[in-house]
VODREN-266230 format. One line per 8 residues: number of its first residue (from 1); their letters; for each residue z, y, x of N, C-alpha, C. Coordinates in Angstrom, 3 decimals. Example, Ala and Ser with C-alpha at 12.3 -4.5 7.8 and 13.67 -1.06 7.14 Angstrom:
# VODREN-266230
1) as) 7.800 -5.690 13.190 7.800 -4.500 12.300 7.800 -3.300 13.200  7.080 -2.250 12.850 7.140 -1.060 13.670 7.870 0.030 12.900
//
This chain:
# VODREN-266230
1) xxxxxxxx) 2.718 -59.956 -25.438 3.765 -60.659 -26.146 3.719 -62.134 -25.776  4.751 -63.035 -25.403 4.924 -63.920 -24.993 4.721 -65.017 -26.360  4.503 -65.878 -26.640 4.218 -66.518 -27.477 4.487 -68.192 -27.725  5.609 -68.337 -26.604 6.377 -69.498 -26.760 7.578 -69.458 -25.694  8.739 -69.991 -25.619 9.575 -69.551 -24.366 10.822 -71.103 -25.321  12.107 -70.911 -24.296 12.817 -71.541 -25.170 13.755 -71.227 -26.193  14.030 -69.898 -26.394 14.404 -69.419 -27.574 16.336 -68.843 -26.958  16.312 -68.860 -26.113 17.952 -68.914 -25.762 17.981 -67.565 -24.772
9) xxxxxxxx) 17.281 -66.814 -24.488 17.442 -65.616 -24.158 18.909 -64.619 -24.502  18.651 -64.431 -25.798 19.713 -63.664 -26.579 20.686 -64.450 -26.703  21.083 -65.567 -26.954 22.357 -66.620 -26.794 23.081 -66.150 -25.277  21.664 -66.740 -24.328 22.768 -66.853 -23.026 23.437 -65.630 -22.988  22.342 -64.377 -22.889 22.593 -63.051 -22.742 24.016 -62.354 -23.763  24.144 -62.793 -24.783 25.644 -62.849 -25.010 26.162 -63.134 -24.865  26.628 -64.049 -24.145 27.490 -65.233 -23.918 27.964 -64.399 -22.558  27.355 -64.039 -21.624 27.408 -63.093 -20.273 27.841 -62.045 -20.526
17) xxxxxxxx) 27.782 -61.211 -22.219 28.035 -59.907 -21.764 29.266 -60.065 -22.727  29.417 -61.194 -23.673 30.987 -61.227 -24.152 32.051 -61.726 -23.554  31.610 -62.968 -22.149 32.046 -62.562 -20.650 32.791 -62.146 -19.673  32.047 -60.753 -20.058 32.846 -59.237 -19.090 33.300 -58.236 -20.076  33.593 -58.909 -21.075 34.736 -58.285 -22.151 33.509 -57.289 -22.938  32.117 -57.384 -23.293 31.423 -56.644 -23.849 31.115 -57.041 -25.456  30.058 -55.990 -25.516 29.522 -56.907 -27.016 28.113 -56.416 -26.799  27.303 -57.053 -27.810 25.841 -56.979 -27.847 25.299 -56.808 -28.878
25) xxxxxxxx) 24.379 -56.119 -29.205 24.155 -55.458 -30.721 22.354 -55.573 -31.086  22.028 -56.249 -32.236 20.564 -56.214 -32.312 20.248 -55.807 -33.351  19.411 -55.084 -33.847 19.167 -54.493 -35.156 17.720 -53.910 -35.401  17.311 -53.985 -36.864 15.529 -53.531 -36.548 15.798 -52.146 -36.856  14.303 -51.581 -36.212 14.372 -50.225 -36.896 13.105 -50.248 -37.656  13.604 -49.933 -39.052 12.650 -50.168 -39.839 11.377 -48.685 -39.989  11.687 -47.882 -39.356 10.773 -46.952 -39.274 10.001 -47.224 -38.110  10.141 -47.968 -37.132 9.409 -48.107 -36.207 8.901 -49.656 -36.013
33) xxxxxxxx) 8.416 -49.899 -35.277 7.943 -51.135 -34.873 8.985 -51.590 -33.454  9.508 -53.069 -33.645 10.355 -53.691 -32.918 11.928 -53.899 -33.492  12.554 -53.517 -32.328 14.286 -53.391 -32.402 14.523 -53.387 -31.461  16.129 -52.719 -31.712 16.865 -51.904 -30.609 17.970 -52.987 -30.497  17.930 -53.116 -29.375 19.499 -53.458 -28.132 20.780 -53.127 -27.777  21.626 -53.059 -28.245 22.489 -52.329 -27.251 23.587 -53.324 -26.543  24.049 -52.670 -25.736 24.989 -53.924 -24.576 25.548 -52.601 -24.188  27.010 -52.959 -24.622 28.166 -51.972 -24.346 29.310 -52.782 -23.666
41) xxxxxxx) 29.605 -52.579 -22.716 30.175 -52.902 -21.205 31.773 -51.874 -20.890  32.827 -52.613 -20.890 34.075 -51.945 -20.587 33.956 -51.254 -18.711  34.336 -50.214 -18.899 34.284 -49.505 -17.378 34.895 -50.461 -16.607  34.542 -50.785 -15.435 35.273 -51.135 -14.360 36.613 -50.604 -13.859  37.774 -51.386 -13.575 39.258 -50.500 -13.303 39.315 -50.337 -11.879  39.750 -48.705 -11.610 40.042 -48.588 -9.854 41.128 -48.980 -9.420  40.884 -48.859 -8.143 42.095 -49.523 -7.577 43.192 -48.575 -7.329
//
């Protein structure tokens, strides 16, 4: 576990995935130890 950094990880990292038209989702799980991520991303359009 890292134990100092500058704190803007999750900022930038939304900022990139709201972006490319996404969203970003953080939430604990209280039965487990940590939390879950999610980054949901619009399909790419063909040509």
């Amino acid at each position: 576990t890292k134990t100092s950094g500058t704190g803007l990880g999750l900022a930038y990292s939304k900022k990139v995935v709201e972006g490319m038209g996404g969203t970003i989702t953080l939430f604990n799980r209280p039965d487990e130890k940590g939390a879950c991520l999610t980054i949901k991303l619009p399909r790419a359009k063909g040509d």
